[in-house]
C-alpha positions as CSV (number, residue, x, y, z in Angstrom):
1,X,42.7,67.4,195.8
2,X,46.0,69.2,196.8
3,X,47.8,71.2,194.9
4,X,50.7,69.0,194.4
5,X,48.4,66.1,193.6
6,X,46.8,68.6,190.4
7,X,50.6,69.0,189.6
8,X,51.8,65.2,189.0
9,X,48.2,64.9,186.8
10,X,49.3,67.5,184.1
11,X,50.3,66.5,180.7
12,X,53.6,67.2,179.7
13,X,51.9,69.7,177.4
14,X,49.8,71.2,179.8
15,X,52.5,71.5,182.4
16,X,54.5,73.5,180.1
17,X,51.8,75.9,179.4
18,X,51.4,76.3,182.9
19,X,54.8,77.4,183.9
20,X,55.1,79.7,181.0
21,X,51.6,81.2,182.5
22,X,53.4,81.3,185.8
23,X,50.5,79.1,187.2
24,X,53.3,77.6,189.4
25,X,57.2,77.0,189.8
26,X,59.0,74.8,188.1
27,X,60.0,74.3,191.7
28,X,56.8,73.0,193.2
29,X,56.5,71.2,189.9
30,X,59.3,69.5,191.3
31,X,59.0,68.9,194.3
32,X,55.6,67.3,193.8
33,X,56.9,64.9,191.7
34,X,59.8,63.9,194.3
35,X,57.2,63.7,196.9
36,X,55.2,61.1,194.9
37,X,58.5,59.4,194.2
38,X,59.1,59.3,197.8
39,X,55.8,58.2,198.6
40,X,55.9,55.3,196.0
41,X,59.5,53.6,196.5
42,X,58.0,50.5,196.9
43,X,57.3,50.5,193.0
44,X,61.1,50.2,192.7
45,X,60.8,52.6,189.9
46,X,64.1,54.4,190.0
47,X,67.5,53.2,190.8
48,X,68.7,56.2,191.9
49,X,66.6,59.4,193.3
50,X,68.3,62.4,192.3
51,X,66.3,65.2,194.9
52,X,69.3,67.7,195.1
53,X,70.4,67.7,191.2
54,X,66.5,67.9,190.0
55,X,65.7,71.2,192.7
56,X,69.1,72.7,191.9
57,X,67.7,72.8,187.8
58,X,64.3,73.6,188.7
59,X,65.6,76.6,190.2
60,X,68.0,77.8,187.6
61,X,64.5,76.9,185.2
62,X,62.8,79.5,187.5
63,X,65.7,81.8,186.6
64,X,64.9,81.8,182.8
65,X,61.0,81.3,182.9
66,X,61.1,84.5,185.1
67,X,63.4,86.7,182.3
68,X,60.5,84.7,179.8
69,X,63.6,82.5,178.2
70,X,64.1,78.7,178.5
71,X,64.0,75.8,176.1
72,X,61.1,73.5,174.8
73,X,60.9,71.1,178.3
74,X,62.0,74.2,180.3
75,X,61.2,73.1,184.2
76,X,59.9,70.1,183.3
77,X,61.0,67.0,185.5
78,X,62.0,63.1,183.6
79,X,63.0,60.3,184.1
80,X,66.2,58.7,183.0
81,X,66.5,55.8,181.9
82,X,69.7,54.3,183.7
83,X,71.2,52.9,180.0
84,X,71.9,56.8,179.4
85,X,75.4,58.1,180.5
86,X,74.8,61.2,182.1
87,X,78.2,62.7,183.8
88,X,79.1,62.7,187.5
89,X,76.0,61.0,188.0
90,X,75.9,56.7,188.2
91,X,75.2,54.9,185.4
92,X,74.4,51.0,185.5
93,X,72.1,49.8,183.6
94,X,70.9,48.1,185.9
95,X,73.9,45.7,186.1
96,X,75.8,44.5,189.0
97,X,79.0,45.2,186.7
98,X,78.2,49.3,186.5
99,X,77.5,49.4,189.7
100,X,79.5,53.1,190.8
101,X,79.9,53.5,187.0
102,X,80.1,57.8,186.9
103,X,80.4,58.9,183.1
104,X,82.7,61.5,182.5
105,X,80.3,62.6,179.8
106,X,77.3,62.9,178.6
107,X,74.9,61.2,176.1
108,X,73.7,62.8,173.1
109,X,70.0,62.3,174.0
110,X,70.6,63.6,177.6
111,X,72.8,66.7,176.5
112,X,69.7,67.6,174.5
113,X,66.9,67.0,177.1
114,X,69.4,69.5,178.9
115,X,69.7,72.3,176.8
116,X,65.9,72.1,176.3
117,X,65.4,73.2,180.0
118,X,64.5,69.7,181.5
119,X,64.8,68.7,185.0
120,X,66.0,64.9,186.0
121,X,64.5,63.4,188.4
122,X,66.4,60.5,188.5
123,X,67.5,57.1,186.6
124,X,65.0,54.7,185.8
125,X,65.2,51.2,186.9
126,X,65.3,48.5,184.0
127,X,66.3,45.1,182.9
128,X,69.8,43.9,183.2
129,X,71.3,45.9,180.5
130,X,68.5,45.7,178.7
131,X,67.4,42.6,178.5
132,X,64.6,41.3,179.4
133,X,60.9,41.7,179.0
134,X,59.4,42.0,182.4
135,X,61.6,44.1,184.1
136,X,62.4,40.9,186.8
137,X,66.7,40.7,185.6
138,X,67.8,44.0,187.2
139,X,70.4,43.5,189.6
140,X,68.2,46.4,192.1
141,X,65.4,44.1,191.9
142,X,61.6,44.1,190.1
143,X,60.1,46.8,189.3
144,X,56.1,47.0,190.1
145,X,53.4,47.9,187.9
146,X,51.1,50.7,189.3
147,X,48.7,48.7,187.8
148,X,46.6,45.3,189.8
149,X,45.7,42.2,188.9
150,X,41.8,41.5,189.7
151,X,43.1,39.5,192.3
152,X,45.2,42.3,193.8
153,X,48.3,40.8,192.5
154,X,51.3,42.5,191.8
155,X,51.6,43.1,187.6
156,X,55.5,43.7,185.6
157,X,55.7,46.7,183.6
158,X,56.9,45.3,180.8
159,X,60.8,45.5,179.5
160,X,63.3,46.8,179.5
161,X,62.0,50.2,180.2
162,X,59.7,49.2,182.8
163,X,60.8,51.7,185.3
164,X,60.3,54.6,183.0
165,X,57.0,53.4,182.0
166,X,55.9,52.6,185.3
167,X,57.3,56.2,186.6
168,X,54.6,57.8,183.9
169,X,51.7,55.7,184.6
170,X,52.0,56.5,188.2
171,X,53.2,60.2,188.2
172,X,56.5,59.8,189.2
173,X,57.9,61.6,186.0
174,X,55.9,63.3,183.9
175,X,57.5,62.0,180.8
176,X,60.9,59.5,180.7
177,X,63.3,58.3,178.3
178,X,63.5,54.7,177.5
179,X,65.1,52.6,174.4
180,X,63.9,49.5,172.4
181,X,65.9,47.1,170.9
182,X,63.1,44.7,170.4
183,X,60.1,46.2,171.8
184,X,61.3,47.8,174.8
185,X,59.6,50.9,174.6
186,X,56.2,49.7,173.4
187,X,55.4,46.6,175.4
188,X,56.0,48.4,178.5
189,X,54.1,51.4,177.1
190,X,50.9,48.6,176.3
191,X,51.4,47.4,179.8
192,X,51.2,50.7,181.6
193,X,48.7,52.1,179.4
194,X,51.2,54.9,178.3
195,X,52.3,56.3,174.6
196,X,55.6,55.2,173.8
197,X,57.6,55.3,170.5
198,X,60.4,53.8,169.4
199,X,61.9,56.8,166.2
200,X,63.0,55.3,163.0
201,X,66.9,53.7,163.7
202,X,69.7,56.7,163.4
203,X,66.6,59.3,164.3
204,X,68.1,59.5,167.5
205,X,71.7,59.4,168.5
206,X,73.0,56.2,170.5
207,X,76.2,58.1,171.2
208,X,76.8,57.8,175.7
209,X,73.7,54.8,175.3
210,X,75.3,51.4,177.3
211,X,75.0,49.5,174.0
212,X,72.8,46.5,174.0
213,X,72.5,45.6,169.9
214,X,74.0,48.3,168.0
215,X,72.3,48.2,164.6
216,X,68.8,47.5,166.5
217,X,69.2,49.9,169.8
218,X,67.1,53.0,169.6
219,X,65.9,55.5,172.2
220,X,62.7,57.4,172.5
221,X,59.9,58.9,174.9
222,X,57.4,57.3,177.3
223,X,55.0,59.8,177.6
224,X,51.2,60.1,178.9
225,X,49.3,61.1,175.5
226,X,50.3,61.4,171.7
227,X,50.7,65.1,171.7
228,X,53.1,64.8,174.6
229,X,55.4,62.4,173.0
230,X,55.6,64.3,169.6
231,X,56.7,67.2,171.7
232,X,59.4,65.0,173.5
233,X,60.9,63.4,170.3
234,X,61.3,66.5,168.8
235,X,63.8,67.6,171.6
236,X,65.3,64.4,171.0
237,X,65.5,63.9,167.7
238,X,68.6,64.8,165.4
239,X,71.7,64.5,163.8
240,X,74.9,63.6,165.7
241,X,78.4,64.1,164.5
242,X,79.5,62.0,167.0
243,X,77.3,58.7,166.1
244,X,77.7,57.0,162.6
245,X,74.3,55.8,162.3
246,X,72.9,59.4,163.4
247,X,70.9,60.5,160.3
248,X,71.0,64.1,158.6
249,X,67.9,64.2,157.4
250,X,65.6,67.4,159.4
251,X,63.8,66.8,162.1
252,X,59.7,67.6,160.9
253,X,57.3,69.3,163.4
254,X,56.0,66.1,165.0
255,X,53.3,68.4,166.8
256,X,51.6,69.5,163.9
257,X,51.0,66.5,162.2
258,X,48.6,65.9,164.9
259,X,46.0,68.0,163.6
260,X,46.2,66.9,159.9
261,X,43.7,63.5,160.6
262,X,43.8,60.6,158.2
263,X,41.6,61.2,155.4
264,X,42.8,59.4,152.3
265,X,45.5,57.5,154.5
266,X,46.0,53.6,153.6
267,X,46.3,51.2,156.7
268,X,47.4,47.7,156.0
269,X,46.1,44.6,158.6
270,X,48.6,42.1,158.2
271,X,47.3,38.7,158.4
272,X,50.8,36.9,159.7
273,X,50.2,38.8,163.0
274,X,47.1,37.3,164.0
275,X,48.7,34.3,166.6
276,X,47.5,31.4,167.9
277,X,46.1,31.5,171.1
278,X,46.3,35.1,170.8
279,X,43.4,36.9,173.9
280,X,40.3,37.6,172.4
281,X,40.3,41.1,174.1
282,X,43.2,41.5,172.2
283,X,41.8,40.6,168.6
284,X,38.4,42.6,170.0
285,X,40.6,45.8,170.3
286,X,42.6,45.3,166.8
287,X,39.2,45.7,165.3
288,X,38.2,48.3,167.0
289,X,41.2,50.1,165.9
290,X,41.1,49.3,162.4
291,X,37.3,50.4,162.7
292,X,38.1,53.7,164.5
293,X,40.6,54.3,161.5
294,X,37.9,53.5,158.9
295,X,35.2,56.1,160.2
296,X,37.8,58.7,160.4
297,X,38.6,58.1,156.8
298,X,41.0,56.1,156.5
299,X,40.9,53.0,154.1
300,X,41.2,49.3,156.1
301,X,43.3,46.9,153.4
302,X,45.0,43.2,154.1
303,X,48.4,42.7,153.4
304,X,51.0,39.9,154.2
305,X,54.4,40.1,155.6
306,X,55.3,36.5,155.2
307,X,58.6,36.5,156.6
308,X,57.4,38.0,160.0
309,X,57.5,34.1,161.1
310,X,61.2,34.6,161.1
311,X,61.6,37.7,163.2
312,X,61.8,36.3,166.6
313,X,64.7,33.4,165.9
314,X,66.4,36.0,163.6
315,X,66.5,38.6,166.9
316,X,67.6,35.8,169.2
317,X,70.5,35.2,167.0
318,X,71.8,38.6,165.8
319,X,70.8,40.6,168.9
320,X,72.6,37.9,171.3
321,X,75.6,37.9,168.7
322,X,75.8,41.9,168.9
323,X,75.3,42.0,172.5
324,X,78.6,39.4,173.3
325,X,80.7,41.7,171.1
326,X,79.2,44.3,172.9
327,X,79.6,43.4,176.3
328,X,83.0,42.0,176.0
329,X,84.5,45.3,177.3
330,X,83.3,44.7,180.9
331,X,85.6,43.2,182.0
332,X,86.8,44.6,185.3
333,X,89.7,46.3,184.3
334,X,88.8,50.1,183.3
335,X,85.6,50.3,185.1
336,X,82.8,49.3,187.5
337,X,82.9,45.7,189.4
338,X,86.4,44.3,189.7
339,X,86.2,40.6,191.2
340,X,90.0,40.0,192.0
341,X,91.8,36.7,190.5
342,X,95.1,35.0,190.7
343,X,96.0,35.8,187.1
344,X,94.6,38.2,184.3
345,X,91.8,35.5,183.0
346,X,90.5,34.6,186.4
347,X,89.9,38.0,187.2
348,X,87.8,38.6,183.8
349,X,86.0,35.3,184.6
350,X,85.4,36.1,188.4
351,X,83.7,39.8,187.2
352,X,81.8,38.9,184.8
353,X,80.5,35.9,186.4
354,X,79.6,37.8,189.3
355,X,78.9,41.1,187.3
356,X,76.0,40.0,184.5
357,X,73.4,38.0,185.7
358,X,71.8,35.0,184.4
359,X,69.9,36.5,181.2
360,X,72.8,38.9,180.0
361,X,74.9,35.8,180.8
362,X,73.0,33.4,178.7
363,X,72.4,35.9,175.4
364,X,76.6,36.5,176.0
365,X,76.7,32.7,175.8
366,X,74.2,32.4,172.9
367,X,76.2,35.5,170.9
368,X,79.0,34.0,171.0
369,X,78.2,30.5,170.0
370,X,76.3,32.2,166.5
371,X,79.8,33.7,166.2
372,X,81.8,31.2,166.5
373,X,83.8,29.8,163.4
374,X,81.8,26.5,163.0
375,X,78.9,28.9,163.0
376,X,79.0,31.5,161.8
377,X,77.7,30.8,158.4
378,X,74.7,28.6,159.9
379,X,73.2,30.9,162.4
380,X,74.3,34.3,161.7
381,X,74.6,34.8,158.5
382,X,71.6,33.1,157.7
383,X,69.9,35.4,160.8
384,X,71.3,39.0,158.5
385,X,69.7,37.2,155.2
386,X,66.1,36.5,156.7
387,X,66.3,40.1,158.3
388,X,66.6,41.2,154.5
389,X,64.0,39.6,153.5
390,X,61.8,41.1,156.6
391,X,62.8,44.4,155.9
392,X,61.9,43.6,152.2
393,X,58.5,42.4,153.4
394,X,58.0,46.0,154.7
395,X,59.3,47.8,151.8
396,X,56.5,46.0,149.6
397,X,54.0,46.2,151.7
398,X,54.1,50.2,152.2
399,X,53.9,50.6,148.2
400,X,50.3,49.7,149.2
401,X,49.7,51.3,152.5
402,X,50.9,54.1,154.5
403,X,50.7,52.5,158.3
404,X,50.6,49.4,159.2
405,X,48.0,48.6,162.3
406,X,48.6,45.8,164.5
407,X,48.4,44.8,168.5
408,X,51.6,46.0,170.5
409,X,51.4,42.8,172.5
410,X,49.7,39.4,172.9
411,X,48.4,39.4,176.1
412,X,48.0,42.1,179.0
413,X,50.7,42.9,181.6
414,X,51.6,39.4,183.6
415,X,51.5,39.1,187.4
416,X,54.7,39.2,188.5
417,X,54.3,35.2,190.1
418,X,53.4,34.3,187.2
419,X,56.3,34.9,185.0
420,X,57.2,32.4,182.8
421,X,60.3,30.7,183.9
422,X,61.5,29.5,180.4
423,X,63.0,32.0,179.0
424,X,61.7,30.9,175.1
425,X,58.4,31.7,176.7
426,X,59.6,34.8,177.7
427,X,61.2,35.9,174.4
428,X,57.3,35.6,173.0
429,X,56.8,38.9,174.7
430,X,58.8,40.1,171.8
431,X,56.9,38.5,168.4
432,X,54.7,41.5,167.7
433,X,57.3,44.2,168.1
434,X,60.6,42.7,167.0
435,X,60.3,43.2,163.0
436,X,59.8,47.0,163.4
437,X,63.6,46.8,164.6
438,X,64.9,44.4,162.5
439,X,63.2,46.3,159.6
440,X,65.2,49.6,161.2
441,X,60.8,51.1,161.2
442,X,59.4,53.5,163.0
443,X,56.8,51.7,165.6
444,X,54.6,53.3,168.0
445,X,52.0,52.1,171.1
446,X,48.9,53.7,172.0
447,X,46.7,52.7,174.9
448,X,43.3,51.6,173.1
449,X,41.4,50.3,176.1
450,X,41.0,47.6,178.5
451,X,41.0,44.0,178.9
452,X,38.1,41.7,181.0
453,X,40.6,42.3,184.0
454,X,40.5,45.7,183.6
455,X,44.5,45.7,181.8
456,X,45.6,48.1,179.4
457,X,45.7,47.3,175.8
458,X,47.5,48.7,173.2
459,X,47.7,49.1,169.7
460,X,51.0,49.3,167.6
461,X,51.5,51.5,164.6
462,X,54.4,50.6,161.9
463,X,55.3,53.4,159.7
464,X,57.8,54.0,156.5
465,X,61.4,55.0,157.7
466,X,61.6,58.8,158.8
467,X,57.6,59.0,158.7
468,X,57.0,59.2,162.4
469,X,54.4,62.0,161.4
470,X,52.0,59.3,159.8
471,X,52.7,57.6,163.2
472,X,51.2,60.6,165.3
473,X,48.5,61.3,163.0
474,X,46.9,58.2,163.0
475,X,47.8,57.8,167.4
476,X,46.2,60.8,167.4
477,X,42.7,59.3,166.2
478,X,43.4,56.2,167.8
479,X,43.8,57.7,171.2
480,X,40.6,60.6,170.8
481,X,38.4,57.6,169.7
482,X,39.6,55.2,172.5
483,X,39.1,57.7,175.5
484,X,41.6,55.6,177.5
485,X,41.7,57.1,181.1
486,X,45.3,56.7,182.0
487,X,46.2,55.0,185.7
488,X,46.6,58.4,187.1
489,X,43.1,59.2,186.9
490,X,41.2,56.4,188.1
């Protein structure tokens, strides 16, 4: 094994010790990474490759490790989700309507990654501004699973942070930066047998994020272990001035809770999640979690969140309706594609038409309808009420337990010919992880083992707002007691 190829295997964690020991550059760190990236394209992982930018702060890293100075990802190289505006450098989000899109700014999340020493490697391919759940809408095509089918077939890394995950699994990033809205941090996660967490909503800023559904959008780390992705929220974590849902409560020390263990610690089974037609290996590896939890002390208890029925239609009404307010301002005017037209309407509908394709288009369509003065009252306001009651479900159900345990997805990863074409069938993707948004909670995915097909599985964890430490202590037992060998070293 090479020395670059003992590079790309290092935890986040591990990596950073290293270059603080001066085992190696933050350089050759680097430049393995890009090699791999170079040597993987086909994956479609990134939509843009940023070689110069990531070498040029790799070097000025090496400046600060060398005077024993530097921030808590110092030389470390990410990936960037493309939904994050970072300045001078293209921004899309994966849409044909950003395409050339440079920010004259940077996001909150970014900025901070930044100042902590990290290196980007380059933005992440995704869905079509966010949506999706396979990673099949972006306008720079699929992205591919480093993972195979038995049959050799190609697999999706889930959505919409597919590229991010997929970078991980594969070591192409070490760690990336992805956001969930619905789920799009942890299905991918479960798919690519990564960690991924999607941070209580306001925990982390969504200032200079290309909004998808304001009051459900929240970003967070892809990471290869537990430990790794405490380290990575902490950096990311934290008030912002400049975004009104930022909250001011103080970011905890998410790395120690990992040693604290779960002694005492209540974890609730709900029964509502248990679906039809649901895999067995699925159902096989819920037990074995809720087991695993039980001889490490924790106490197993059944609880019900009856309105969880409701989550999926409720998200395809109010994150459609958010999404066509927030998307109207695309409009070919100010900036990225402009499709000419005789007067000033032709050229909105020549853009957009052009610009979104056919799933942003048909959640625009469906937003806008909910919104509409005939409906308003029907769909959307009826969509906010049952998301009360949701969120209520929660609220009663953690006055008896201090986790909830579920699966982080109904099946394994897909092949990628075998994704469903209806897109109702598709939106299923979402039914396990949609009420931790909706609910505004603090979910997590941890890779718990493997299907018949040798898939990754994972299991979600649903925690009281602002109690992401419960979260990492109980991943943390989770992932020792699974043993999961992540893609990387098989």
């Amino acid at each position: 094994m090479t020395l670059k190829n003992d590079l790309i295997r290092l935890t986040l964690a591990d990596a950073r010790e290293g270059l603080r020991q001066k085992k190696f550059s933050s350089l050759e760190l680097t430049q393995a990474y890009l090699d791999a990236m170079a040597h993987h394209r086909g994956m479609n992982a990134y939509i843009l490759e940023l070689p110069e930018i990531a070498l040029g702060m790799a070097k000025e890293s090496d400046k600060r490790l060398a005077k024993g100075e530097g921030g808590a990802l110092e030389g470390l190289p990410l990936a960037i989700k493309d939904i994050f505006c970072t300045e001078g450098i293209q921004t899309t989000a994966a849409s044909h309507i950003l395409e050339g899109f440079k920010p004259s700014y940077e996001s909150t999340v970014t900025q901070k990654l930044k100042d902590a020493g990290a290196v980007f490697l380059g933005k992440a391919n995704m869905d079509d501004c966010a949506m999706g759940s396979a990673n099949i809408t972006s306008y720079y095509g699929n992205v591919i699973s480093p993972w195979k089918g038995s049959n050799g077939k190609d697999l999706t890394p889930g959505g919409s942070s597919g590229g991010s995950a997929a970078a991980v699994a594969a070591g192409l990033a070490i760690a990336a930066t992805g956001t969930d809205t619905g789920g799009s941090i942890r299905q991918p996660a479960a798919f690519t047998g990564t960690v991924g967490i999607k941070p209580t909503y306001g925990r982390c800023s969504r200032w200079g994020i290309i909004a998808f559904a304001s009051s459900l959008d929240q970003a967070g780390p892809i990471t290869r272990d537990v430990r790794d992705a405490a380290l990575f929220l902490e950096v990311m974590a934290g008030h912002d001035p400049k975004d009104s849902t930022s909250s001011t409560r103080e970011v905890p020390s998410f790395e120690k809770s990992l040693s604290q263990g779960v002694k005492g610690l209540r974890v609730g089974i709900p029964k509502e999640y248990r679906l039809e037609g649901m895999d067995a290996d699925i159902v096989n590896i819920w037990e074995k979690g809720a087991a695993w939890l039980k001889e490490a002390g924790a106490e197993i208890i059944d609880i019900s969140l009856p309105h969880s029925k409701y989550s999926l239609p409720a998200y395809y009404v109010l994150a459609p309706a958010e999404a066509s307010s927030n998307l109207a301002r695309y409009d070919g005017v100010r900036y990225g594609l402009r499709v000419p037209g005789r007067t000033l309407d032709e050229l909105y509908e020549n853009t957009r038409s052009e610009g979104f394709g056919a799933e942003v288009q048909r959640r625009v369509l469906m937003g806008t309808y909910v919104l509409s003065a005939g409906y308003y009252d029907a769909y959307y306001l009826k969509a906010q009420k049952v998301r009360a009651l949701i969120a209520q479900d929660f609220q009663l159900a953690f006055q008896k337990v201090d986790v909830i345990l579920t699966p982080t997805t109904p099946t394994a990863a897909f092949a990628l010919d075998e994704t469903p074409t209806d897109p109702v069938v598709m939106y299923l993707n979402d039914v396990l992880t949609v009420p931790a948004n909706l609910a505004g909670l603090p979910g997590m995915s941890v890779p718990a083992g493997l299907s018949k097909e040798g898939l990754p599985l994972g299991l979600q964890l649903i925690g009281p707002a602002f109690d992401e430490t419960v979260l990492f202590r109980m991943a943390r037992v989770l992932e020792d007691a699974a043993g999961f060998t992540p893609f990387l070293e098989r």
